[in-house]
C-alpha positions as CSV (number, residue, x, y, z in Angstrom):
1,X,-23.2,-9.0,26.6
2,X,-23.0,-11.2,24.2
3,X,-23.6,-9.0,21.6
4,X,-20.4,-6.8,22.5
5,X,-18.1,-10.0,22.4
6,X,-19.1,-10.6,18.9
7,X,-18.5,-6.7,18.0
8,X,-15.1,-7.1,19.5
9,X,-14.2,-10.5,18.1
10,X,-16.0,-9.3,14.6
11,X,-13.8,-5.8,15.2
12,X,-10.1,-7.8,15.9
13,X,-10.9,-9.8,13.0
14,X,-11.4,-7.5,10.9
15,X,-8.1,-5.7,11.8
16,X,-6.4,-8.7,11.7
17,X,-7.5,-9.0,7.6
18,X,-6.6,-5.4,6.7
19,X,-3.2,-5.6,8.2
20,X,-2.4,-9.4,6.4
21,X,-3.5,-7.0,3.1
22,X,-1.3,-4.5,3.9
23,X,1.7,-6.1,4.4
24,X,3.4,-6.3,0.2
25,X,6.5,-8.1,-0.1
26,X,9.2,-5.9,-2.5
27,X,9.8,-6.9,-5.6
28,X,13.1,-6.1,-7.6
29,X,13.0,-2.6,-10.0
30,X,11.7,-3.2,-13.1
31,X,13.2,-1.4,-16.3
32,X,10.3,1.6,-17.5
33,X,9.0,1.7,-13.6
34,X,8.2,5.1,-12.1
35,X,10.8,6.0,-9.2
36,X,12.0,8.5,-6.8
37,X,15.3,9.1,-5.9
38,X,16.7,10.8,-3.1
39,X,20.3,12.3,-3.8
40,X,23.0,13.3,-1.1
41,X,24.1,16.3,-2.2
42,X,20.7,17.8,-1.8
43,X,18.0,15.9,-0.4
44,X,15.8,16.8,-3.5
45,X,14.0,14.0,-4.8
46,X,14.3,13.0,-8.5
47,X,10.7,11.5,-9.9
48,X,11.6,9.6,-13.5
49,X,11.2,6.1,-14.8
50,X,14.3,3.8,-14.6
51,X,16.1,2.8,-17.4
52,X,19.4,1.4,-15.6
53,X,20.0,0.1,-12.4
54,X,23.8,-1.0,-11.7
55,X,26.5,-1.5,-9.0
56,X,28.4,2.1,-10.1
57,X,25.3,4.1,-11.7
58,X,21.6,4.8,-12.1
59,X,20.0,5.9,-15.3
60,X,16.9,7.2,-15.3
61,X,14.4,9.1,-17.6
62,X,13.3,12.7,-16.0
63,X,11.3,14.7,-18.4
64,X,11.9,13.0,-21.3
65,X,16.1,13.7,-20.2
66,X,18.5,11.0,-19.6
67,X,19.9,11.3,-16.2
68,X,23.0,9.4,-14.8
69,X,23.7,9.2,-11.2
70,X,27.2,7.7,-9.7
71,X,25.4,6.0,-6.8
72,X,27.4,7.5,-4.5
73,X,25.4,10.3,-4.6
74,X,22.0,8.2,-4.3
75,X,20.7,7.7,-1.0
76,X,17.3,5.9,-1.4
77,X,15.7,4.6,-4.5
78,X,11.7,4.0,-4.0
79,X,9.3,2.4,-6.9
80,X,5.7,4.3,-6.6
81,X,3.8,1.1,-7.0
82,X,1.0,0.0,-5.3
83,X,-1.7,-2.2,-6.0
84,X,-5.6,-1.4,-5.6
85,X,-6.3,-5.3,-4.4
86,X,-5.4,-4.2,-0.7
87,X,-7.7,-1.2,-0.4
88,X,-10.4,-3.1,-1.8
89,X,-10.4,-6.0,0.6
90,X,-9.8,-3.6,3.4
91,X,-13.2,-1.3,2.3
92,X,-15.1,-4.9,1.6
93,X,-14.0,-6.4,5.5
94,X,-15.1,-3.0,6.8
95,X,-18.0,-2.0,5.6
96,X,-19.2,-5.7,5.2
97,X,-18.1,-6.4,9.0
98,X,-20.0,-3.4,10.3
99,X,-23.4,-4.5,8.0
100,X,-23.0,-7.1,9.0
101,X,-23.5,-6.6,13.2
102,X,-26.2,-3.6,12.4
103,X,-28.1,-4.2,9.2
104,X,-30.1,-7.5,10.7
105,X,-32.1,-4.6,12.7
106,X,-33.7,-3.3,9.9
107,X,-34.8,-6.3,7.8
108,X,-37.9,-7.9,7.4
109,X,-36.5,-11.4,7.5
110,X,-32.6,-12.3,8.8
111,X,-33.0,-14.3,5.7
112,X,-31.8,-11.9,3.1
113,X,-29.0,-10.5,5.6
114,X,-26.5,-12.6,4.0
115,X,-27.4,-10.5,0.3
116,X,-27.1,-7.2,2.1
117,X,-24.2,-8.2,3.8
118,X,-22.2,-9.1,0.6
119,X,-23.8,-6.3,-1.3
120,X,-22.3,-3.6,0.9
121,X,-19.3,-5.9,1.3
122,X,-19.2,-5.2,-2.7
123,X,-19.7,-1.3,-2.1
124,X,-17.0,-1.2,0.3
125,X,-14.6,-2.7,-2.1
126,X,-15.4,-0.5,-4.7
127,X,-15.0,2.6,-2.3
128,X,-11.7,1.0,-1.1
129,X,-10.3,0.5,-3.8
130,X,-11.1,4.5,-5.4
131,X,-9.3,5.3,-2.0
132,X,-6.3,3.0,-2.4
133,X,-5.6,4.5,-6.6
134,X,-5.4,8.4,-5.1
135,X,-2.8,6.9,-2.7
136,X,0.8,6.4,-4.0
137,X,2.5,3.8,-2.4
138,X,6.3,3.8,-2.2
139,X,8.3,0.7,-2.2
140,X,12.1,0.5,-1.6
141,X,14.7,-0.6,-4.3
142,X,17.6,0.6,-2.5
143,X,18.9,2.2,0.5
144,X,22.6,3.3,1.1
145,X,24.0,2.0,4.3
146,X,24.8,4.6,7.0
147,X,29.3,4.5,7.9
148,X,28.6,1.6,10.1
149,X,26.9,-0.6,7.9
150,X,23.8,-0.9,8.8
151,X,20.4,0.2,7.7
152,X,17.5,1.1,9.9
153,X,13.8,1.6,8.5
154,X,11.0,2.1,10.3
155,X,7.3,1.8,8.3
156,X,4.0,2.6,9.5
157,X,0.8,1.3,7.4
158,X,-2.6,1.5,8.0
């Protein structure tokens, strides 16, 4: 029994780390940064890296094109950044956690479970963090207010 509380409390905690490590505070659009933009007119995204961000218009570089959008035809203006720092701590809390309640049954001596637990702690950071640079993360720069005034995002992350 006492062995299933520690999975648990070992199992909350370690959700408790990956979601801290998940949550990224925006930062403001940097000049050169890849972004997407959503238009009105269309829906289509635009993919290009910013060169101006104003009050009236947005300039941006599409395929080596200058492109100029009155932002009353933009509707959402998201940087693809994401950092690799978060996937790794989530794959080392993970797979660290989980060698860390079953790899004591195989060892000759508990002593060297704390080497094997940081070794595939290490592992799982590496593997995280591969996982974490095929994903591209979005962060928002802008979003147009709806008639009313106000703005309502929803955002799941795991």
């Amino acid at each position: 029994m006492d062995r299933v509380r520690r999975t648990v409390a070992l199992a909350l905690l370690m959700l408790m780390v990956a979601a801290a490590v998940s949550a990224q505070t925006l930062k403001p659009a940097r000049k050169g940064e890849r972004i997407l933009v959503t238009q009105t007119t269309s829906g289509d995204e635009l993919r290009g890296r910013l060169i101006e961000l104003s009050p009236d218009t947005l300039s941006l570089l599409v395929k080596g094109q200058r492109v100029d959008l009155p932002m009353d035809r933009v509707v959402r203006i998201d940087a693809t950044r994401d950092s690799v720092v978060n996937g790794a701590v989530i794959g080392a809390v993970i797979i660290g956690g989980l060698c860390a309640l079953n790899c004591g049954q195989g060892l000759d001596s508990i002593d060297s479970l704390p080497m094997v637990v940081i070794t595939n702690a290490a592992w799982g950071a590496l593997f995280g963090a591969l996982v974490d640079l095929k994903i591209e993360g979005r962060a928002p720069i802008y979003v147009k207010a709806s008639k009313g005034g106000s703005v309502l995002q929803v955002r799941l992350r795991f």
